[in-house]
Steps between C-alpha positions, in 0.01 A plus 500: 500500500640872506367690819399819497821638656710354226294606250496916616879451549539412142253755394751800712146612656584805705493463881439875577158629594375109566515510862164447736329801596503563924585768694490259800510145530421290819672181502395213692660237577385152432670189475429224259321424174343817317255428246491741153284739749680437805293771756199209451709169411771487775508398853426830534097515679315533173273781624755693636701510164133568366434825733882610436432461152171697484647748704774570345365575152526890396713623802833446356613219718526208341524153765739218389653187697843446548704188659836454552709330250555125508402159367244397804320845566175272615660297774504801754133678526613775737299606827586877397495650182775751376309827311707744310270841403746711264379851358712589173462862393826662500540764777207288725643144456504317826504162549320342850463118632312300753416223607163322555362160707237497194442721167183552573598790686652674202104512347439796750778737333434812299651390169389799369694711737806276462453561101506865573795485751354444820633249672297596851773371741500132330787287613868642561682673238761244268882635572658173363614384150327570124210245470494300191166313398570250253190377279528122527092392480490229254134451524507888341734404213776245488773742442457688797578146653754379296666824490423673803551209789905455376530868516321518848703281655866617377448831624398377843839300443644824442379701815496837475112566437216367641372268287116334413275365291160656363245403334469743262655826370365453110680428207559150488690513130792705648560225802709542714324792595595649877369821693702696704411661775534759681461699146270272324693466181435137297729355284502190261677230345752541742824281605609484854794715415268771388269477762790568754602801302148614523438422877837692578405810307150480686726458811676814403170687401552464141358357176630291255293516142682180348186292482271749729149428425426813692360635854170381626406843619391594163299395227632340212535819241619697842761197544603567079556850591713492809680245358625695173584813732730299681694374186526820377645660819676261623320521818497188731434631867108316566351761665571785273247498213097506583234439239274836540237426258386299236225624246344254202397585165386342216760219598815668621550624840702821579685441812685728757772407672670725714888493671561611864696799378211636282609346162146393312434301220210409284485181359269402203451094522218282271476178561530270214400109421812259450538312188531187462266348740642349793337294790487749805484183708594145481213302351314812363418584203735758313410875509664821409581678852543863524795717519590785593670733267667823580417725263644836580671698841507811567689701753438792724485649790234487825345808567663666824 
């Protein structure tokens, strides 16, 4: 039976502008099984993952777990729990860490405030290596397991990057998928050898578009439009381009984007439904998924 990652690779369906939509994400750490909703079907307290849930809808933070790669993640069930709380928008990125005797004490932050940028004094700031989360949640979709557990574990071979599993970062049909942090840039159907060329240009402060899904900061059409400035410039420094705006109409979105040194661009993307039909997931039916389409740039200048 053809999976649904073998099935977009021989269809060429685009990676850019796929990537999940956060401006922050609060990872948790949690060892062991994870069900296909792994905040209520883990070892994770179900009413904690509940509350985080709950809380976390509409802020902009979006809560995943994360283990570290290997073949018996559920024979140690830690006394302390590693959380990683990384805010992506370029210019305000930071990436903080903690830990915690029980996750129930992460229910009492402001994920609203961390969605905007706030971090209120949370943890200690991260100085070390890039952070790679690998999706490897087979419960989710079978490729992400398949896929993503091989490529988890030869890049924590490979050292240089810190390196987990997560639950979920969306798109299961372009496994292996991987988010790097500090930046928040996802990728897909990635080898290891790519993935190290992406986790040293994050290293570095740069971005690599071979196979860039696109930043979480922004929403999808925003992700479209950064993403086609950056081919056309040439531009690969992270923290340079911002998504201003974004205004819809009658199914396009016009979209600002905006370069440190007062270059602007407006970016016309619709969104369009893929034929043929494809499964989205493993065992679903077949559908016809959006994508985004560029449909015109235009450049200027910002006002002074």
């Amino acid at each position: 039976m053809s999976t649904c990652a073998t099935a977009a690779r021989e269809l060429h369906e685009p990676l850019a502008a796929t990537a999940a939509t956060a401006r922050t994400w609060l990872l948790v750490e949690q060892p062991g099984p994870w069900g296909a909703k792994a905040l209520t079907s883990s070892h994770l307290d179900r009413a904690v993952g509940r509350r985080l849930e709950t809380s976390a809808d509409g802020t902009g933070t979006r809560v995943a777990l994360v283990r570290r790669p290997g073949r018996h993640a559920d024979v140690h069930r830690p006394d302390r729990h590693e959380v990683i709380v990384a805010h992506t928008v370029p210019g305000r990125a930071w990436v903080r860490r903690a830990t915690v005797a029980d996750p129930e004490q992460l229910t009492s932050l402001d994920l609203a405030a961390l969605g905007r940028g706030d971090h209120g004094g949370f943890g200690r700031e991260h100085r070390g290596d890039p952070l790679a989360l690998v999706c490897t949640n087979g419960k989710r979709d079978r490729c992400c397991a398949l896929l993503g557990r091989p490529l988890a574990a030869e890049l924590a071979a490979m050292g240089g990057a810190e390196v987990w599993e997560i639950t979920h970062i969306g798109g299961h049909r372009f496994a292996p998928t991987m988010l790097a942090l500090p930046h928040g840039y996802a990728y897909g159907r990635l080898s290891a050898h790519a993935a190290k060329d992406v986790l040293l240009a994050t290293r570095e402060g740069r971005v690599v578009l071979e196979r860039c899904r696109g930043r979480s900061a922004w929403d999808r059409p925003g992700q479209a439009a950064e993403l086609v400035v950056r081919e056309r410039t040439g531009e690969d420094r992270a923290d340079t381009l911002a998504v201003e705006e974004t205004a819809a109409e009658d199914g396009r979105w016009t979209v600002a984007v905006r370069h440190e040194d007062g270059r602007r661009w407006s970016v016309v993307v619709e969104q369009r439904a893929q034929e043929p039909p494809r499964p989205e997931s493993c065992g679903k039916a077949p559908g016809r998924p959006g994508r985004m389409v560029v449909r015109s740039v235009a450049e200027g200048r910002s006002s002074p």
